[in-house]
C-alpha positions as CSV (number, residue, x, y, z in Angstrom):
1,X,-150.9,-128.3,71.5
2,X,-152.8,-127.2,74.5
3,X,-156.2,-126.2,74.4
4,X,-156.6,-123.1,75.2
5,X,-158.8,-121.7,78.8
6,X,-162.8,-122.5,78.4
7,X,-162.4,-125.5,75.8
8,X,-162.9,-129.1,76.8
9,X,-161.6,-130.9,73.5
10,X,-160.3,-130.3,70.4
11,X,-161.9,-129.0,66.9
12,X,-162.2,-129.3,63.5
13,X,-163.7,-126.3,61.9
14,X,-165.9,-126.9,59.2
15,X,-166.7,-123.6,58.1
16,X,-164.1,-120.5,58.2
17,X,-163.0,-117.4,55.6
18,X,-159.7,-116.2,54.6
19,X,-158.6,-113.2,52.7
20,X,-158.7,-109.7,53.0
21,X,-161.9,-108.0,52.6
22,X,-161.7,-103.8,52.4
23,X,-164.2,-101.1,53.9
24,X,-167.2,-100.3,52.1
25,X,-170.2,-97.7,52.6
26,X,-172.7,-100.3,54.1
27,X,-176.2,-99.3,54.5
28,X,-175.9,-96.1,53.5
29,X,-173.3,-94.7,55.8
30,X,-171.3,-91.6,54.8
31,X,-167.4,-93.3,55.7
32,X,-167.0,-96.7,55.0
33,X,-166.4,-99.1,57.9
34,X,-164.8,-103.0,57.9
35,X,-167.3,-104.2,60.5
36,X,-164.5,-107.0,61.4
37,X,-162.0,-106.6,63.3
38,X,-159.4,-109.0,61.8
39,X,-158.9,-111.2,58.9
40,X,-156.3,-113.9,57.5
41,X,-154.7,-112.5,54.8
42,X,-152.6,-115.6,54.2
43,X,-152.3,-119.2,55.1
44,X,-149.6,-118.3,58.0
45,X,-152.4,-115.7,59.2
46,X,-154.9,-118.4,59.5
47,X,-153.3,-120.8,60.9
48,X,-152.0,-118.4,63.9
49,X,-156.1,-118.2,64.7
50,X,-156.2,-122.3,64.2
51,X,-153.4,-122.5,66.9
52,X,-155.1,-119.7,68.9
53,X,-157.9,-122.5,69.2
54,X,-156.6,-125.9,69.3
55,X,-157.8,-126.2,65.6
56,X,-157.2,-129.3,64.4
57,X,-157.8,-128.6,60.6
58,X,-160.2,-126.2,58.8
59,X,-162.2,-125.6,56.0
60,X,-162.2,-122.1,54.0
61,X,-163.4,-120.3,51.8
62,X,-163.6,-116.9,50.2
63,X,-163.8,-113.9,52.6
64,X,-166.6,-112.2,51.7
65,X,-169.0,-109.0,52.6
66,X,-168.6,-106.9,50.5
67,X,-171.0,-106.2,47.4
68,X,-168.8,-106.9,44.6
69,X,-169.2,-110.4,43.4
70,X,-165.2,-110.0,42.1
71,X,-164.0,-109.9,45.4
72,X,-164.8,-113.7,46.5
73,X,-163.8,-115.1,43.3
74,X,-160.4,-112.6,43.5
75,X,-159.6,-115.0,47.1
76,X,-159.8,-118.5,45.4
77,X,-156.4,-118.5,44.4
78,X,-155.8,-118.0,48.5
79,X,-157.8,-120.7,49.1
80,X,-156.2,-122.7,46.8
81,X,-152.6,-121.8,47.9
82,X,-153.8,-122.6,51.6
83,X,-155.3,-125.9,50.8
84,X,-152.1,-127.6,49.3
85,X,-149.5,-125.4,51.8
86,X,-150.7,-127.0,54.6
87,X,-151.9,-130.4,55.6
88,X,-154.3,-129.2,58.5
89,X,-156.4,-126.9,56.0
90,X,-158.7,-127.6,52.6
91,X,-160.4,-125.1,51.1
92,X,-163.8,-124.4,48.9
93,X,-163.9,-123.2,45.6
94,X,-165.9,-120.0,45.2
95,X,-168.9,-119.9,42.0
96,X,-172.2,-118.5,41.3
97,X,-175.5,-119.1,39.8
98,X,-175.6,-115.7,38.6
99,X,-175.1,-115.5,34.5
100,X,-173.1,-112.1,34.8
101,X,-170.5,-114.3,36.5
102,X,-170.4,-117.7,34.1
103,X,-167.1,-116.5,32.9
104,X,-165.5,-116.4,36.7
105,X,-167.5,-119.5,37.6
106,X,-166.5,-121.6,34.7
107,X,-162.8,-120.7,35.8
108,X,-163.2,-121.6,39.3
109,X,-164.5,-125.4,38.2
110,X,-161.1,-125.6,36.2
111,X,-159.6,-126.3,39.4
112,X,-162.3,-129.0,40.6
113,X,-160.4,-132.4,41.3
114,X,-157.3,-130.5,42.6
115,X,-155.7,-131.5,45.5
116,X,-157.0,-129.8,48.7
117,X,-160.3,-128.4,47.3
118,X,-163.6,-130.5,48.8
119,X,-166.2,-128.4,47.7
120,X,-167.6,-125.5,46.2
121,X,-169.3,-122.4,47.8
122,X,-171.9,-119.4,47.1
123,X,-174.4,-117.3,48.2
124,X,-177.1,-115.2,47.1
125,X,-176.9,-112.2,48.9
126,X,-174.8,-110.6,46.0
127,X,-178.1,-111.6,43.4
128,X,-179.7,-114.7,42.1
129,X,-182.1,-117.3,43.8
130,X,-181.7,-120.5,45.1
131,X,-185.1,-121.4,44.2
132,X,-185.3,-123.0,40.7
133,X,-188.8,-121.9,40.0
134,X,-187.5,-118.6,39.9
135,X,-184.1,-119.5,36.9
136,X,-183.8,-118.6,33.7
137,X,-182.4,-121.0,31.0
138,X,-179.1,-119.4,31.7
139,X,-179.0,-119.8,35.1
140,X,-180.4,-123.7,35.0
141,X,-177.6,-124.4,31.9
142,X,-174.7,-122.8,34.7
143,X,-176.6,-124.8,38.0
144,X,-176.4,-128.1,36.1
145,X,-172.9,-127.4,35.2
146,X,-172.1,-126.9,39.0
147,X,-174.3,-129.6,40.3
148,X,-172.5,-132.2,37.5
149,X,-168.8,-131.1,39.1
150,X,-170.2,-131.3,43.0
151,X,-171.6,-135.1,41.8
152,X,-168.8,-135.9,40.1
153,X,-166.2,-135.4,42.7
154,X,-168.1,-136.0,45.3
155,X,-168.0,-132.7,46.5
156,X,-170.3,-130.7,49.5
157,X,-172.0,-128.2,48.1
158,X,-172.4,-124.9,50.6
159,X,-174.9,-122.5,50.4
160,X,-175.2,-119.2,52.7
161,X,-178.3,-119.3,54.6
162,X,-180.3,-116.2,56.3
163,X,-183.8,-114.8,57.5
164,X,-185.3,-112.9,54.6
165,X,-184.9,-112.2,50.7
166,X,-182.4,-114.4,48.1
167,X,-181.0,-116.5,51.3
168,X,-184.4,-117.4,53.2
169,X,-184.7,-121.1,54.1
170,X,-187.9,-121.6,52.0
171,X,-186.1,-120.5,49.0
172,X,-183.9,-123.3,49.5
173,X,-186.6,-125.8,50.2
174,X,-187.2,-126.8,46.4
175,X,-183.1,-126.8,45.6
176,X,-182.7,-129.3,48.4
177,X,-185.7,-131.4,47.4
178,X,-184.4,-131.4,43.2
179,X,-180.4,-132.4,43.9
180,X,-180.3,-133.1,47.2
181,X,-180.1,-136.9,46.5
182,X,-177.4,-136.4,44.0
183,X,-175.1,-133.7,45.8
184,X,-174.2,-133.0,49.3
185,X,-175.8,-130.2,50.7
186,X,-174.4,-128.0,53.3
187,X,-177.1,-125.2,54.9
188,X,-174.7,-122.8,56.4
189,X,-175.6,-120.8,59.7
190,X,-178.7,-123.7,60.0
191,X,-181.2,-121.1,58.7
192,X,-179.8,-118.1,60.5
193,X,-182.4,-116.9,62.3
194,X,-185.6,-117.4,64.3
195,X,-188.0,-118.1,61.5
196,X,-185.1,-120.5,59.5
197,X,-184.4,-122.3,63.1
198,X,-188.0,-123.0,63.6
199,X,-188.7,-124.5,59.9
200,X,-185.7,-125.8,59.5
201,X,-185.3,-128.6,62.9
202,X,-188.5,-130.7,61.4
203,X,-188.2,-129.7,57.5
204,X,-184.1,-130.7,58.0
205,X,-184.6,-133.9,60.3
206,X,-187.2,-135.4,57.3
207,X,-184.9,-134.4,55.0
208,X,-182.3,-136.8,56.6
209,X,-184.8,-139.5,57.1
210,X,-185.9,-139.6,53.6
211,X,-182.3,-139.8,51.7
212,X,-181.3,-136.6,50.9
213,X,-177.9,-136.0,51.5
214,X,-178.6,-132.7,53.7
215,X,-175.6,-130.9,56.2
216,X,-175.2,-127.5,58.3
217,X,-173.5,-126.2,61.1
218,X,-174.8,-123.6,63.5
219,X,-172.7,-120.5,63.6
220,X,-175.1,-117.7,63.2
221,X,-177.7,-119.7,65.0
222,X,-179.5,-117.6,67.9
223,X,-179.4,-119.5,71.1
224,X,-182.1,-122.0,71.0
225,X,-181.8,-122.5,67.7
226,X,-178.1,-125.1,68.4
227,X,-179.7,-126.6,71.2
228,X,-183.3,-127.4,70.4
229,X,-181.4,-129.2,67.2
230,X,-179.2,-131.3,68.9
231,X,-181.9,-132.1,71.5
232,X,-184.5,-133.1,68.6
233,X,-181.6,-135.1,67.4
234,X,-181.2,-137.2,70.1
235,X,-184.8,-137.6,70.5
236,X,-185.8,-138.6,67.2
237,X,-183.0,-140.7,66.8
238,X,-181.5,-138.9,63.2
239,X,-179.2,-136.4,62.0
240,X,-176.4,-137.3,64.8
241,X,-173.9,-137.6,61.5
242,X,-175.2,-134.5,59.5
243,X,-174.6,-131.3,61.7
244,X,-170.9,-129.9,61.7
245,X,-169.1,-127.5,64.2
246,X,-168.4,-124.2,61.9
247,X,-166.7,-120.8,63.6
248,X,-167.1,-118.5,61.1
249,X,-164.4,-116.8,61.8
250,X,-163.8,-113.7,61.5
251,X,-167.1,-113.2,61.2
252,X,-168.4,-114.6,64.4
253,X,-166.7,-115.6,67.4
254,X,-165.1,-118.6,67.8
255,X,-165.6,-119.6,71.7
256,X,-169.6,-118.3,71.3
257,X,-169.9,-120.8,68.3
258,X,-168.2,-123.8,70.4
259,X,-170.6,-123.2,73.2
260,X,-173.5,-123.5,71.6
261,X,-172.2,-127.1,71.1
262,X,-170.4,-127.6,74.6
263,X,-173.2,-126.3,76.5
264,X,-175.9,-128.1,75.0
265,X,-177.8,-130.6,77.2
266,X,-176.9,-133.3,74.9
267,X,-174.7,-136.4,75.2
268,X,-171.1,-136.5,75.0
269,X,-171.3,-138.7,72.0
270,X,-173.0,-136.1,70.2
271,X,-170.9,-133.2,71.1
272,X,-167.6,-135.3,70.3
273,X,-169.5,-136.1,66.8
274,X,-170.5,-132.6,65.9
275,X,-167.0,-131.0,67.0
276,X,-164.6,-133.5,65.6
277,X,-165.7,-136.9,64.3
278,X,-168.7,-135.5,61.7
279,X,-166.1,-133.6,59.5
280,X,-163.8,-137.0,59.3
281,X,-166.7,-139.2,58.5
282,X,-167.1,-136.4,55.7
283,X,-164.1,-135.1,54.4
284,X,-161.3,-137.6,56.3
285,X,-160.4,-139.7,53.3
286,X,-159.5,-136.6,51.3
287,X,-156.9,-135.4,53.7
């Protein structure tokens, strides 16, 4: 395929949603709205976008946004169906830390070791904490249930990441620092935000040097944020492997997230790492 105007090369994309996702009342507003303007119902959906972009392959998971902690876990059989239709996509498996949800999570891991899945995925904006100081016996009893699958098949392990509340970076500071040596940990969106950018580059780079098997990828980042990584990268001489190209999509915008890459005053090796050859090194021999 062709790539398409404004791209130099092409992608893998480490980090994408399908499914459907409705409106909802968000912050308080009178009509509900669907802030995005398209989604991938199905796997033909999706890989129209990966087409649209020169998309190699691509990793999804659950479209999510909503408030309603069924509505992820409703998508994994989407994943699922994606992940073993076609050979360019794989797909995460949707859980949760959250005791109200062991039933749901316990039938998500039923389908850990089939063919297409490479990981699981949550987030805490719909309850919980990443922080283990703050668990309950319940909560530790699921977590070590999770972390025993992701260890066992090797899987990457991705975590939402944002400024504020559940999802701020120096919740996930002490979860890192317990499995991060065991399980492969992905911080999506690199922190997203100023505050998560700027203790994340030297807390995530140490990481890195001291063994702990630590990822992200920088959609969601604000501007400097992409670039002062990649720069401290090449400076310091670490982390080259362990950052990952990730649209998104649909809930950012794919050409903004593969300039922050393109047009960052960093080598070509590095680019060509982060945009393609990263996600082989990870995920290739599961293809």
């Amino acid at each position: 395929m062709g790539l398409p105007e404004g791209m130099k090369r092409e992608v893998i994309d480490g980090h994408s949603h399908i499914g459907e996702i409705g409106s909802y009342p968000f912050y308080g507003l009178e009509e509900p709205v669907k802030p995005i303007v398209y989604d991938f119902p199905r796997t033909k959906d999706f890989l129209k976008y990966m087409d649209k972009y020169a998309i190699e392959r691509s990793l999804v998971m659950s479209n999510y946004g909503i408030p309603d902690p069924e509505q992820p876990f409703g998508l994994n059989p989407v994943v699922m169906e994606a992940a073993t239709s076609s050979d360019r996509i794989r797909g995460l498996l949707w859980v949760s830390f959250l005791p109200r949800d062991e039933e749901q999570t316990m039938e998500s891991l039923k389908h850990a070791g089939e063919d297409g899945i490479l990981g699981l995925k949550t987030t805490f904006l719909l309850g919980g904490s990443p922080n283990p100081d703050e668990w309950d016996e319940d909560t530790q009893r699921i977590v070590d249930q999770l972390m025993d699958v992701a260890e066992k098949h090797d899987y990457v392990f991705h975590f939402h990441t944002s400024p504020g509340g559940a999802s701020d970076i120096n919740n996930f500071i002490p979860l890192v620092e317990k499995y991060g040596k065991r399980v492969k940990i992905h911080l999506v969106h690199f922190g997203g935000g100023v505050s998560g950018h700027i203790k994340l580059v030297p807390v995530f780079l140490d990481w890195i040097r001291d063994g702990y098997k630590v990822y992200t990828d920088t959609s969601w980042a604000i501007g400097f944020g992409a670039r002062w990584l990649l720069v401290e990268i090449e400076k310091q001489g670490v982390g080259a492997e362990n950052v990952l190209f990730g649209s998104d999509e649909p809930w950012s915008d794919f050409m903004s997230e593969y300039w922050k890459i393109e047009g960052a005053p960093v080598s070509e090796d590095l680019k060509r790492k982060v945009l393609y050859e990263n996600f082989e090194t990870l995920h290739g021999d599961r293809w």
